[in-house]
N, C-alpha and C positions, 0 to 999 in steps of 0.2 A: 388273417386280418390284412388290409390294403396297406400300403406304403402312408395314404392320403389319413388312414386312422390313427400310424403308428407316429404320423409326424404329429398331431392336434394331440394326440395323448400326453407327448412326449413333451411340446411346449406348454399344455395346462399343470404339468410336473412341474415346471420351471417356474410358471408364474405360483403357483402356490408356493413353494420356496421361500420368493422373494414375498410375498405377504407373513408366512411364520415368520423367516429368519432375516431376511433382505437379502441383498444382493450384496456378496462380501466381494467378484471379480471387478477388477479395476479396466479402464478405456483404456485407447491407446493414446486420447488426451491425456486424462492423468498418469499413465505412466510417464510419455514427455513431459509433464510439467515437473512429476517426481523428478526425472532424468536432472532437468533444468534447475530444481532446488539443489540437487547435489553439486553440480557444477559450479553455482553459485561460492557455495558453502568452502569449494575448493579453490575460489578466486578465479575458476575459469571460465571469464566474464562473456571473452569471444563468443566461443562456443555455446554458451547457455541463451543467449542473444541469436543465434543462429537457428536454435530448437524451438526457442520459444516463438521469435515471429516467423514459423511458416504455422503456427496454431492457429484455428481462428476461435476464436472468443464462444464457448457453449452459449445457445439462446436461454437455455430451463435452468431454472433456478437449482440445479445439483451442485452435488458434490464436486464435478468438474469446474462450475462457473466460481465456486467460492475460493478454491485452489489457484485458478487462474488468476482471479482479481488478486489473490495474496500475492501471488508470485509476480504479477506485474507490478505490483507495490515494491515489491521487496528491490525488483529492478532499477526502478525509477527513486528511490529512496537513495544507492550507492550510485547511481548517476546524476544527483542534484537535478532532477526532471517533476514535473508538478502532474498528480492525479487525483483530481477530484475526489475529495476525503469520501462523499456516500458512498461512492464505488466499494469500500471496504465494509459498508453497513453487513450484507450477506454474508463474507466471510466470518465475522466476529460472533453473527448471530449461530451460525453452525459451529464453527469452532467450540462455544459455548455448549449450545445441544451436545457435541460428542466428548465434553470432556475435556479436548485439547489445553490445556491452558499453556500451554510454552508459544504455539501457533496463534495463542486467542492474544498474548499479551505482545507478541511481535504484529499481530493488527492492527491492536490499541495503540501500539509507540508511533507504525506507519502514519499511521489518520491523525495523530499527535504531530507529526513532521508537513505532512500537507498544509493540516489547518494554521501551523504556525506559519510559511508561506503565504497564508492566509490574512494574515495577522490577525485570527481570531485566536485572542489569548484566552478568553474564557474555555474556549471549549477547549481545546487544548489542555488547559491544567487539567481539566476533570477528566478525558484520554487518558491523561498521561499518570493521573491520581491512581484508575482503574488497571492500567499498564503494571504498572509499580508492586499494585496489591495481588493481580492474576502472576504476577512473576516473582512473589517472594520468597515462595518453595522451592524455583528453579536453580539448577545449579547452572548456567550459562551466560560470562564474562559479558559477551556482544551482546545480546540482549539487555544486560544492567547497565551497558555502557550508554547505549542508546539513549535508553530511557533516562539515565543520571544526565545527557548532555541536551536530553530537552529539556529538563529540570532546570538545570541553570541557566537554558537560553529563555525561558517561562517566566522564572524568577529575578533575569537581569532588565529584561521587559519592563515588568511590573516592579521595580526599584526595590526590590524586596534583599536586601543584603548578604543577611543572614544565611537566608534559606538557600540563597544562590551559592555561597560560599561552603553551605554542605554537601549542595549534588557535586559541585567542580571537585572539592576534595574526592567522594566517590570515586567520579570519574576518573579523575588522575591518577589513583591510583591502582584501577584495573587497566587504566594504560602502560603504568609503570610494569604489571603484573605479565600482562603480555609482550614487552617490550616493542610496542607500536606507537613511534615518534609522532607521529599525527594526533592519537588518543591519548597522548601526552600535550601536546602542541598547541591544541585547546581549549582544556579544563586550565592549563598553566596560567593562560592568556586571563583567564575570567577569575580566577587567584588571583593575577595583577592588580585588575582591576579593584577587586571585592577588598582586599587589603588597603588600595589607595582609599577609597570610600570608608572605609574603619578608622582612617587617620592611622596605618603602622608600616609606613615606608619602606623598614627594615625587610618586614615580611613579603610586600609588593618586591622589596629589589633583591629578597632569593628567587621567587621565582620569573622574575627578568631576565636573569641571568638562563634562565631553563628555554624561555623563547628566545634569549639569543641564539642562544643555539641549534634552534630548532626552526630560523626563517621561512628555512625553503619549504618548510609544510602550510604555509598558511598562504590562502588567495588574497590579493589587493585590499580589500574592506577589510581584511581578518588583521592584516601586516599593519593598517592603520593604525587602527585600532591597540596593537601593539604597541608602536610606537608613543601612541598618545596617554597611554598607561605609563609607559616608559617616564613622558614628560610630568604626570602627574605624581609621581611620587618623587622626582628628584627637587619640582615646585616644592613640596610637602619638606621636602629636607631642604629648600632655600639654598640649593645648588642652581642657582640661574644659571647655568651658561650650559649643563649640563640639559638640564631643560627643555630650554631655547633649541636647543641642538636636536633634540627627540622629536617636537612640536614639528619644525620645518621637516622634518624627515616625515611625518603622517601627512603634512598638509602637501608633501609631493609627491606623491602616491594619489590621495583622495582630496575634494575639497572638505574639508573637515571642521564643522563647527566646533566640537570642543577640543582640537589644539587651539585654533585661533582663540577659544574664548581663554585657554592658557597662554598664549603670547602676550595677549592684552594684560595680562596681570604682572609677566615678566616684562614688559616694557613699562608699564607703568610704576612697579617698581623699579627698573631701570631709570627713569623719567626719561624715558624717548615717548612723546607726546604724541611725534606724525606717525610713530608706528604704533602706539596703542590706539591711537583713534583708526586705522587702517583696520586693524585687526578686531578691534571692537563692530565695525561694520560688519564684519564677515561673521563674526562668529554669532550673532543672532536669528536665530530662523525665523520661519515664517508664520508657524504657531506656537502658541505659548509654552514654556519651559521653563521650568524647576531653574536650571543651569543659567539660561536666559537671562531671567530674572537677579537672581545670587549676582550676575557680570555688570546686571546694568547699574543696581545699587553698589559696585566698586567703583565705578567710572561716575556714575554722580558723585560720591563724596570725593573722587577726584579733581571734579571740576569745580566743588564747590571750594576744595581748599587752595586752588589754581585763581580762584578768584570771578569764576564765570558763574554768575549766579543763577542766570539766566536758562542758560544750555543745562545745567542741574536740575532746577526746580521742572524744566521740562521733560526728563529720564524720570525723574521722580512720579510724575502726574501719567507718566506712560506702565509705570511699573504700577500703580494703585490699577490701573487698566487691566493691564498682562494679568494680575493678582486676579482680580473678578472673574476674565475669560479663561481663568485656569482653571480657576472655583468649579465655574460653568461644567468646563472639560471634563472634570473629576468627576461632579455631579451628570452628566450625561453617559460616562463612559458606566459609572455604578450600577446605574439605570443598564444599560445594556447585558452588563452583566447577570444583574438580577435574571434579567428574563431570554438569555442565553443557555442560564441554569436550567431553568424549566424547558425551555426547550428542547434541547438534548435529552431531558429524563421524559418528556412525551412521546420524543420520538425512537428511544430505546424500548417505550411500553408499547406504541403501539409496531415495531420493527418486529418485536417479539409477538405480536397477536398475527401477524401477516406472514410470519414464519410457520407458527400454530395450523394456521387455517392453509397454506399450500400442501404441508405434513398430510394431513384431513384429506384434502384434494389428491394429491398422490395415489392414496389408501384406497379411495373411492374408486378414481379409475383403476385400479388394479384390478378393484371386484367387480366391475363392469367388464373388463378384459375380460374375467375367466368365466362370466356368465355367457359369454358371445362365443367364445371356444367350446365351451360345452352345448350351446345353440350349434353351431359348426357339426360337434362330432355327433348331435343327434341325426345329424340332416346326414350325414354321410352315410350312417350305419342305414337309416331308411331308403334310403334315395337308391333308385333302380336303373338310374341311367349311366352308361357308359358312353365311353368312348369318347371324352370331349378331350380334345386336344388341350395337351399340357404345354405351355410355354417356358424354359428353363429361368432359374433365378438370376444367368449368364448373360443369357439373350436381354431379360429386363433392365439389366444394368446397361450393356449396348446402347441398345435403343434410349436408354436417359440421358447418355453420353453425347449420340446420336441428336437429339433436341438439345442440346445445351443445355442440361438441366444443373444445377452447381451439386458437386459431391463431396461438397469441405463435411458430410457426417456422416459417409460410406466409414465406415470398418476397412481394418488392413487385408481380416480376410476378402470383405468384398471388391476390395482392390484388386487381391493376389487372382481374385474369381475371372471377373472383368479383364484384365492382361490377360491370366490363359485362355482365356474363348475367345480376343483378339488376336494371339498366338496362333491361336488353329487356324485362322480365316487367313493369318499373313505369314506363314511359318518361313518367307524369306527376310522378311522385316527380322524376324526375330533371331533368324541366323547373322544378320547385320549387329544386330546389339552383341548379340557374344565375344565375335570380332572384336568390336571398338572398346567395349568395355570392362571394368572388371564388374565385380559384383556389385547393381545396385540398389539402392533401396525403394521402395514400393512407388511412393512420392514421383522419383526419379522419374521410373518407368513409366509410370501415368504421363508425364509431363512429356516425356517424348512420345509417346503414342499418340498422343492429343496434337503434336507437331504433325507427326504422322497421316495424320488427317486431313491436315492443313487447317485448320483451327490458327486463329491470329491472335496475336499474344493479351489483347483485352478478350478475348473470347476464352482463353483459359484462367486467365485470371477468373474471370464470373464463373467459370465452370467450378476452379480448385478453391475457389474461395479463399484467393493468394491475395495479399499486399505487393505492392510491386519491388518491396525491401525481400520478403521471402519469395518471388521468383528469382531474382539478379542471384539469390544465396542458393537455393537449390541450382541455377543454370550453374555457378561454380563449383559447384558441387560436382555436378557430371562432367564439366570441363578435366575437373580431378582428376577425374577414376577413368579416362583414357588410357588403353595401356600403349 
């Protein structure tokens, strides 16, 4: 039997395979991204950053693309970086299909952190509802942490107290569990507050005491925000001075409307007039507010018992305003939610029919492959003519290299193929690489070959299908391994 029969035999084997049982070998995509989640996992942030962008993104909806977009989430998640929450719609719908649910509920928290970015609170809680319930079987601290600390950012949002004051306890204490200052740092912070909001000071100023300690983990807005918790429960215990004191520390850090609307309250109980009315300015936004509101009906009845009746009944006649346009706000934000809801569940139904019908398509081509393979091996077994020159699989890679064709979904082997059949052609080029280098990696060697050529550095980019972040990192790479 001909070599031309034993090869058409041998790949109609394979694809029948992958129709019973599928394809269980993995890419040298996914194994990199595997590589890259493990690094991750080990904090070794450099390096998994280094693997991951000389990838280029799979076009087909596989198991590579969903991987990827996970792992790029997962990236961009521990480096406060925004990605477009659909991007994760594929991952979750496959996660789903295989099972995963540890992988399915680290999607759902991702797309939960995006969207919150987002300020789309609705969809967010319902994320982060779905999050919660695929991860309640699991046993894994960072994953519940996650999810508990979008909980309370969801619930502090949406003035929801309670509810807030349950995920930060959560959180806190799988912080405490791990002894990670930051995942202590703050759930603490939103304790603080949750406490001051309940009227119980006491409770807000044990855990004060826990972000004093803990400043240097918190960015600018977070330290405000501390600070202004600070002032509000020391208000709450009618410690002015204490207060006062927390208020300017937030308000020097951030412009902060609710220290200032704290100041205004401790100066006017103070009776210093020029600085409550200074501070009453500031602390008012630009739309309506709960807080707002509460500040200006203090400072009317301040002025009315000051004797300005005037400046009074006019904060009065602005707060029956504020009041209405709040109403509005409420009643329009409700509205969005209503139909926020159904939208995310139409488009999880119809995500799920578009998954269905690619599965279908897959299948189909596959039987279409193996009916053209066997079309093939009929033709071969019949067919009388010889002799036609065969071109190697070596030479065809050349020649695409050759035209500048892009190779970012060559295979490693077809890599290793490609270098040894330009090895044969330049076998003093490649007594040069021995010399200068140590052992390099596939990548590597492509990329000096391609100089080789004289190829100019956009010209390999379009070839390797490189970002200009993963050429500068493979060139130092080979700078490297110089001996």
């Amino acid at each position: 039997m001909s070599k031309a029969i034993f090869t058409i035999l041998y790949v109609c084997l394979i694809l029948q395979q992958i129709v019973t049982t599928g394809c269980n070998s993995k890419s040298d995509v996914f194994l990199s991204l595997e590589q890259t989640d493990s690094l991750l996992s080990a904090d070794n942030d450099s390096l998994a950053a280094e693997i991951f962008y000389q990838l280029t993104m799979p076009e087909d909806s596989t198991e590579d693309l969903a991987y990827y977009n996970y792992i790029s989430a997962r990236m961009n998640c521990r480096h406060y970086e925004f990605q477009e929450p659909s991007t994760l719609d594929f991952p979750i719908e496959f996660f789903k299909a295989q099972g995963d649910n540890q992988k399915l509920a680290y999607a759902y928290s991702y797309k939960t952190y995006f969207l919150l970015t987002m300020s789309d609170l609705t969809s967010a809680q319902i994320y982060n509802s779905w999050a919660e319930d695929a991860a309640k079987d699991i046993d894994d601290d960072i994953l519940k942490y996650n999810i508990y600390s979008n909980g309370y950012t969801i619930s502090s949002a949406n003035f929801d107290t309670d509810e807030c004051l349950l995920y930060a306890e959560k959180a806190y204490r799988i912080g405490e569990k791990l002894h990670d200052n930051e995942r202590i740092a703050y759930p603490a912070m939103y304790l603080t507050m949750c406490y001051n909001e309940k009227n119980m000071p006491d409770s807000a100023q044990k855990y004060m005491s826990v972000c004093l300690n803990l400043l240097e983990c918190y960015n600018m807005g977070a330290k405000a925000a501390v600070f202004n918790s600070f002032g509000d429960a020391m208000l709450k215990k009618q410690n002015l001075d204490f207060a006062e004191h927390y208020y300017l520390e937030s308000v020097a850090i951030i412009d902060n409307p609710d220290a200032y609307n704290g100041l205004t309250r401790i100066y006017l109980l103070k009776g210093e007039a020029d600085k409550a009315r200074e501070c009453y300015e500031k602390a008012l936004r630009k739309t309506a507010h709960e807080a707002d509101i509460s500040l200006m009906a203090v400072y009317a009845e301040h002025l009315q018992k000051a004797g300005e009746f005037a400046a009074a009944l006019d904060i009065y006649q602005k707060i029956a305003v504020e009041r209405d346009s709040l109403e509005i706000i409420k009643m329009k934000n409700l509205a969005t939610q209503k139909e926020n809801i159904y939208s995310v569940y139409r488009r999880q139904k119809l995500d799920n029919e578009m998954l269905l019908h690619k599965v279908s398509v897959q299948k189909i081509w596959i039987y279409v492959l193996l009916t053209v393979f066997v079309l093939l091996l009929f033709y071969v077994l019949t067919s009388k003519k010889r002799g036609t020159k065969t071109v190697s699989k070596a030479e065809v890679l050349y020649e695409a290299v050759m035209r500048g064709e892009n190779i970012s979904q060559w295979t490693k082997s077809e890599r290793e193929l490609f270098s040894g059949y330009y090895f044969k052609k330049n076998p003093d080029f490649q007594n040069e690489l021995d010399l200068t280098f140590e052992r390099l990696p596939i990548n590597a060697v492509m990329l000096l070959i391609l100089q080789h050529l004289g190829k100019s550095k956009s010209e390999i980019l379009d070839i390797m299908g490189f970002s200009d972040q993963a050429f500068r990192s493979l060139k130092s790479r080979i700078n490297g391994a110089k001996k």
